[in-house]
C-alpha positions as CSV (number, residue, x, y, z in Angstrom):
1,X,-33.0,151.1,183.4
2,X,-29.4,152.5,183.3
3,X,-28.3,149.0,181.3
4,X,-30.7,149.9,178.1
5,X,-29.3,151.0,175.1
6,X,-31.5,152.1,172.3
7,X,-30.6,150.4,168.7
8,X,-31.1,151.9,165.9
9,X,-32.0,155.5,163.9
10,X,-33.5,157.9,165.8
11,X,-35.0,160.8,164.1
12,X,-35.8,164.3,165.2
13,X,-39.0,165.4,163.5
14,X,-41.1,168.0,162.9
15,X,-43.9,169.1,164.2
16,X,-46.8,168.9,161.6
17,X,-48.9,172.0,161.8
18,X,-51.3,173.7,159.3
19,X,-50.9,177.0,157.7
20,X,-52.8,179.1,160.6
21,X,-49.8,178.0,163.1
22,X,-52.6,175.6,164.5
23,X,-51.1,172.1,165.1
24,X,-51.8,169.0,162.0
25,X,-52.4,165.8,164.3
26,X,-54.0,164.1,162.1
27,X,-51.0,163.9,160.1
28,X,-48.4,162.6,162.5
29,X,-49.9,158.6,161.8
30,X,-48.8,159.0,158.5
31,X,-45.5,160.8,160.0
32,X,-44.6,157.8,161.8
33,X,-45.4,155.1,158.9
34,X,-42.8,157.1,157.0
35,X,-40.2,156.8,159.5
36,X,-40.8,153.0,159.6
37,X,-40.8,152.2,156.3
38,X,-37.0,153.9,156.6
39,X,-36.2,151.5,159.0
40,X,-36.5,154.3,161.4
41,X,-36.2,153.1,165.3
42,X,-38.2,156.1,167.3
43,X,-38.6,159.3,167.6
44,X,-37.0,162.5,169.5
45,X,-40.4,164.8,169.4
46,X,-40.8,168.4,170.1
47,X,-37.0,169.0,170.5
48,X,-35.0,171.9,168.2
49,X,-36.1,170.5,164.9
50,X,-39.9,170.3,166.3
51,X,-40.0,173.5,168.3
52,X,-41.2,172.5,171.6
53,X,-39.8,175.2,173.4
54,X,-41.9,177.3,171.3
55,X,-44.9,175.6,171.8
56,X,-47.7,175.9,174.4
57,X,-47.9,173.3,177.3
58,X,-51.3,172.3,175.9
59,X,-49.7,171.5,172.4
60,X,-47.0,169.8,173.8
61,X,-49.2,167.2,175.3
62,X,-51.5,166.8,172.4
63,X,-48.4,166.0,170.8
64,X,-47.4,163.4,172.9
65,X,-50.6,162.0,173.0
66,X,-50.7,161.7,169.1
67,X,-47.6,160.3,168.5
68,X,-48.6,158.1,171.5
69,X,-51.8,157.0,170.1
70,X,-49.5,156.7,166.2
71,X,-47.6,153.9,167.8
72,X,-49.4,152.3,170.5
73,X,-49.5,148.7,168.4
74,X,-45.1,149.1,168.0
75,X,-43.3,148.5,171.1
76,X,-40.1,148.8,169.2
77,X,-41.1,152.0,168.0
78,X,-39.4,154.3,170.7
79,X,-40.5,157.4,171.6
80,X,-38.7,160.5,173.7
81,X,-39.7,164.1,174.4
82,X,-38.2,167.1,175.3
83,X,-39.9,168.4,178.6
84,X,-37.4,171.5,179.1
85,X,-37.9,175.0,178.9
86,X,-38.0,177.9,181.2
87,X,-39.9,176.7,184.1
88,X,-39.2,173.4,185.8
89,X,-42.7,173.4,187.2
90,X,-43.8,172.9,184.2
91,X,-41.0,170.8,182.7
92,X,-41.6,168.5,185.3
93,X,-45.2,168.2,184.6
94,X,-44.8,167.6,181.2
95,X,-42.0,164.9,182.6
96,X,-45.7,163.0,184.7
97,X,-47.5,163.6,181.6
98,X,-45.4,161.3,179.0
99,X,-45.3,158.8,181.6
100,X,-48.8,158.5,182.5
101,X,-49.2,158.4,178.2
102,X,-46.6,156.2,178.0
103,X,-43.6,157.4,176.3
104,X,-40.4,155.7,176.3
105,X,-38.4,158.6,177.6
106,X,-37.9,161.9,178.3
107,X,-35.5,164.8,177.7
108,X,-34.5,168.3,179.7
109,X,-32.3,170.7,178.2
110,X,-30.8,173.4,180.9
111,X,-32.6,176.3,181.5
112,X,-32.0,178.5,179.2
113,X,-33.1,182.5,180.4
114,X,-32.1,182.0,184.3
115,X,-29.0,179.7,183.7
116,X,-28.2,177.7,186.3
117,X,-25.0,179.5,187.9
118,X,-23.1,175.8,188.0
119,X,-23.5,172.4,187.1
120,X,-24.0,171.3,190.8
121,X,-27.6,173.7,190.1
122,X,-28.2,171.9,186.7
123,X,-28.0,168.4,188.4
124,X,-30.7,169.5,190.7
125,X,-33.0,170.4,187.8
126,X,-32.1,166.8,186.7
127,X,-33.2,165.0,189.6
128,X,-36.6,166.9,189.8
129,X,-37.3,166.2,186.3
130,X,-36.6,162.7,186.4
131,X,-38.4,161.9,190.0
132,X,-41.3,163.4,188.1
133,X,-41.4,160.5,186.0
134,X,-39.1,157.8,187.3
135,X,-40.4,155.2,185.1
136,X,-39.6,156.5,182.3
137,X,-35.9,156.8,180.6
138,X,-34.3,160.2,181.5
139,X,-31.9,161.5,179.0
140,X,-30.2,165.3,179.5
141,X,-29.7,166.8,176.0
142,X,-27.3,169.1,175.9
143,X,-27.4,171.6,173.0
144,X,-25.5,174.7,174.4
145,X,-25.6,176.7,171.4
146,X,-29.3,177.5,172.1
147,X,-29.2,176.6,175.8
148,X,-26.0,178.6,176.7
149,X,-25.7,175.9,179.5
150,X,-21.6,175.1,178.2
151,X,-21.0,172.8,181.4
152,X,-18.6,169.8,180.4
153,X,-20.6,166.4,180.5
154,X,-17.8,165.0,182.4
155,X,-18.9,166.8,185.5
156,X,-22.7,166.8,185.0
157,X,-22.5,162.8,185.4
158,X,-19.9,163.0,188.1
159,X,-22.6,165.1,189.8
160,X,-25.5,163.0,189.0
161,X,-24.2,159.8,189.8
162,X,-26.3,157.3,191.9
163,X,-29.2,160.2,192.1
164,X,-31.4,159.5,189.3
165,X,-32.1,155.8,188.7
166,X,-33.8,156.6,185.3
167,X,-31.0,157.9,183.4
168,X,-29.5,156.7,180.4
169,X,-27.9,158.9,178.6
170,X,-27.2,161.9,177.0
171,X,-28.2,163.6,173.3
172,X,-24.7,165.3,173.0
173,X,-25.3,167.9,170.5
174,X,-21.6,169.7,170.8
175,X,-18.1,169.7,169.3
176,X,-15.9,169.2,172.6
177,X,-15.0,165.6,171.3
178,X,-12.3,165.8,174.5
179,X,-15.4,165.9,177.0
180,X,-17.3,163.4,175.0
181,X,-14.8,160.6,175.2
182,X,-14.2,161.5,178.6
183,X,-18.0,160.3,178.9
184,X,-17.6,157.2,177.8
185,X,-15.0,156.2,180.3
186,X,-17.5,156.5,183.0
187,X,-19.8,153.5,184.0
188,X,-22.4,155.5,184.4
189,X,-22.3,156.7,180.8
190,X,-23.2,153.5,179.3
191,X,-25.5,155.0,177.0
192,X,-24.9,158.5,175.1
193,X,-26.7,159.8,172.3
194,X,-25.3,162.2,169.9
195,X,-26.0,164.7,167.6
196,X,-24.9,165.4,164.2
197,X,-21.9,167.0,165.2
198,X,-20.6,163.9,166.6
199,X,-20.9,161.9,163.5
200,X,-17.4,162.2,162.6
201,X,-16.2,161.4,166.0
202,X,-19.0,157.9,165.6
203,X,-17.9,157.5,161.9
204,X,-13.9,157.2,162.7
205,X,-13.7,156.1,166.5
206,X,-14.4,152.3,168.0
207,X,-15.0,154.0,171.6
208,X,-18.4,156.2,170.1
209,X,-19.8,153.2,168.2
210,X,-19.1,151.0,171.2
211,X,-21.3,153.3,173.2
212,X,-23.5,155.3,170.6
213,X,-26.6,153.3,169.5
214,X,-28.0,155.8,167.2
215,X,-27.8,159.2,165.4
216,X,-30.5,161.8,166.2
């Protein structure tokens, strides 16, 4: 698991939904043919740009499921979820439920009401997440913008290391380009995603495109 590396364009997007606030599944085949057709490589579903945290656990799986069912005939269509919020109960059911549907991987972002008071607490919430679903890529996405969980990288890996045989990576969504290389010089970090603030640092440096696969 920790030697895959995803290839490829991976977009973030929406989640369809009708005018009443009631979710549009019906329309998410059509989602995905769009996304292939751009040469599109998988999907990052009900992260920031699809609202997850803001959805019900109900919806949430009815999302998976649909984009599940979308691309069941493309195994080179991958697919990842966001599983975190507020309650890691529930995160890490959400975390059993995309593996027992099938998805390629998963995603947990740190808590973001109680914060964990150190990073040594956020790698706990890691390894429950991923032992919920240890078949299925485990990424940590860290946004702290929204999340408010500013812990450097660097030490989140240091403190993970050997403790979750599912991970692969990380969505870096931050500007601390100093942390981020400091990522890629450890073996464990063989696989980091990035968000758009790190396409200048992918765009200019050999180190980020050695290691970065994709743009989410």
């Amino acid at each position: 698991m920790n030697n895959h590396k995803l290839q490829g364009l991976i977009a973030a997007p929406f989640t369809p939904m009708l005018a009443n606030g009631d979710l549009n599944l019906e329309s998410i085949p059509a989602y995905y043919q769009l996304l292939k057709q751009n040469q599109v490589a998988g999907a990052f579903i009900c992260g920031s740009t699809g609202e997850g945290v803001s959805l019900t656990f109900d919806e949430r799986v009815a999302i998976m499921q649909a984009w599940a069912k979308a691309t069941a005939s493309d195994k080179e269509f991958k697919v990842i979820t966001l599983v975190g919020g507020t309650n890691i109960r529930e995160c890490c059911l959400l975390a059993t439920k995309a593996e027992q549907i099938g998805l390629f991987g998963i995603s947990f972002t740190s808590p973001f009401y109680f914060k964990p008071a150190n990073v040594e607490q956020l790698a706990k919430c890691c390894e429950e997440i991923a032992a919920a679903a240890p078949k299925t890529a485990f990424y940590y996405y860290h946004i702290p913008v929204l999340t408010g969980g500013n812990f450097a990288m660097i030490d989140l890996l240091k403190a993970i290391d050997g403790k979750i045989p599912n991970f692969v990576g990380i969505k870096y969504t931050h500007e601390d380009f100093m942390d981020y290389l400091s990522c890629l010089n450890l073996p464990i970090a063989n696989m980091i995603c990035y968000g758009a603030e790190m396409k200048t640092c992918y765009q200019t440096s050999p180190w980020c495109q050695r290691s970065c696969g994709k743009h989410l």
